[in-house]
N, C-alpha and C positions, 0 to 999 in steps of 0.2 A: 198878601192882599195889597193891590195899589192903593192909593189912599192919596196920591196926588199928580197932577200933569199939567205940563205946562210946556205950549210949542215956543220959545225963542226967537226963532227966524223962518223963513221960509221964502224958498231962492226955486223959480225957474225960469225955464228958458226954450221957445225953438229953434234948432239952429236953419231949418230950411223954411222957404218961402211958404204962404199959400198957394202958391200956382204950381209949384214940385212935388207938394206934399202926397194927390192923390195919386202919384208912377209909384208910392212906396205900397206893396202889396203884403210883403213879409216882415213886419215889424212885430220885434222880440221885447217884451217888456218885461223888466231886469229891476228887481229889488234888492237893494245893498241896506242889511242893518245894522249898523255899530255901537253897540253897547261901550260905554267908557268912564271914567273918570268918576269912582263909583267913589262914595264919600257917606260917612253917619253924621246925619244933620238933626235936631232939634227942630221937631216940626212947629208951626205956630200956636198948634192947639194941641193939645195930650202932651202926659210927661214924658212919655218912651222916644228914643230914637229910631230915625228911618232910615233906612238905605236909600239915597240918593244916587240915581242911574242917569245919567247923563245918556243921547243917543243922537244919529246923526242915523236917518230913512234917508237914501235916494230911491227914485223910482228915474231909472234910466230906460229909455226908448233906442232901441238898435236895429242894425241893420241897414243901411246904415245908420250913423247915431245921428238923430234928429233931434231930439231935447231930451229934458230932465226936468226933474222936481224933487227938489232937497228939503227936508224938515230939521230942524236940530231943538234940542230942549232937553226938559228932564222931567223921571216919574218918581217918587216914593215909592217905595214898599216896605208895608209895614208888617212885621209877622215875623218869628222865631227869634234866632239871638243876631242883632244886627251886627256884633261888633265879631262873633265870629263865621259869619257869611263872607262877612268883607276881607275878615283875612284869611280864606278859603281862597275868596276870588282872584284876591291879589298875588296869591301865590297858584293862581295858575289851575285851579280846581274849581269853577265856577257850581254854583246851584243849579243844574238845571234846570228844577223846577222854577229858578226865582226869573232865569232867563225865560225862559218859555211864557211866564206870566207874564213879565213885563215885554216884552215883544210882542205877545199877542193884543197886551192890551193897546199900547203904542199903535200898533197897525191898528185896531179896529176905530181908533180914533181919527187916525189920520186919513186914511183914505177916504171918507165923506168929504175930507176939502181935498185933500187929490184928485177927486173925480169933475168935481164943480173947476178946478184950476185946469185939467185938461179938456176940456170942454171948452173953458175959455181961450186955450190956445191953439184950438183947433188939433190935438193930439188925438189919439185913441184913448178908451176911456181906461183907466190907471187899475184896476180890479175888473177881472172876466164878470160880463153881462149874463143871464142866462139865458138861450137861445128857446125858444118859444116856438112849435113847430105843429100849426090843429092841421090834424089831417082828415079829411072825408072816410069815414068809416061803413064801409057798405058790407049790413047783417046779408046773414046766407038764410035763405027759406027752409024752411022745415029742419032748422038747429036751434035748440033751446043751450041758452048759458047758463051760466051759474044763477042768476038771477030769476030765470022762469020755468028753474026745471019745474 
């Protein structure tokens, strides 16, 4: 279970113009997540240790590369034996489930300010929108549906 998160820094950038940007038609949006520098830390509050997951998200824009947006920080997770997680991972055997948690949770955090940051830089929005699509539906006479058989 996460039990803490905390973003550090957060770095982006476009590299092209307002006035280039809208010739980009096919642009690839590219997430790089780095899990690292895992450590058991002494949480502030409870007596148990946590696995401290250190992470670096970019969300890269290609095709060509037009910008980016970098997060780096660290989460908790608190749950099973920390001291032998960590030297599972350090040698090379990771949890996958421990990864999976913390990466999903990481992303679900960060992209509500990823979305608000690309917006502000006039990017494409940083997570697929759902596309929305009412169409004029014209019944057929003398056909009952499910609903009036």
């Amino acid at each position: 279970m996460i039990v803490g998160f905390a973003i550090n820094k957060i770095e982006s950038a476009r590299h092209v113009s307002l006035e280039e940007l809208p010739k980009y038609r096919n642009i690839n949006v590219n997430y790089d997540i780095n899990l690292r520098n895992l450590s058991a830390v002494k949480p502030p509050m409870g007596p148990d240790k946590v696995l401290r997951i250190e992470y670096s998200i970019t969300i890269n824009y290609f095709n060509p590369s037009i910008g980016f947006i970098r997060f780096e920080g660290f989460c908790d997770y608190a749950g099973g034996n920390v001291e032998k997680i960590l030297k599972e991972w350090e040698g090379g055997r990771p949890d996958v489930a421990v990864q999976n948690e913390a990466a999903n949770n990481m992303m679900a955090r960060i992209i509500p300010l990823a979305m608000l940051i690309s917006q502000s830089l006039c990017l494409p929005p940083a997570a697929p929108l759902p596309v929305i699509n009412f169409q004029k539906v014209e019944a057929e006479k003398d056909k009952f549906d499910q609903y009036h058989a």
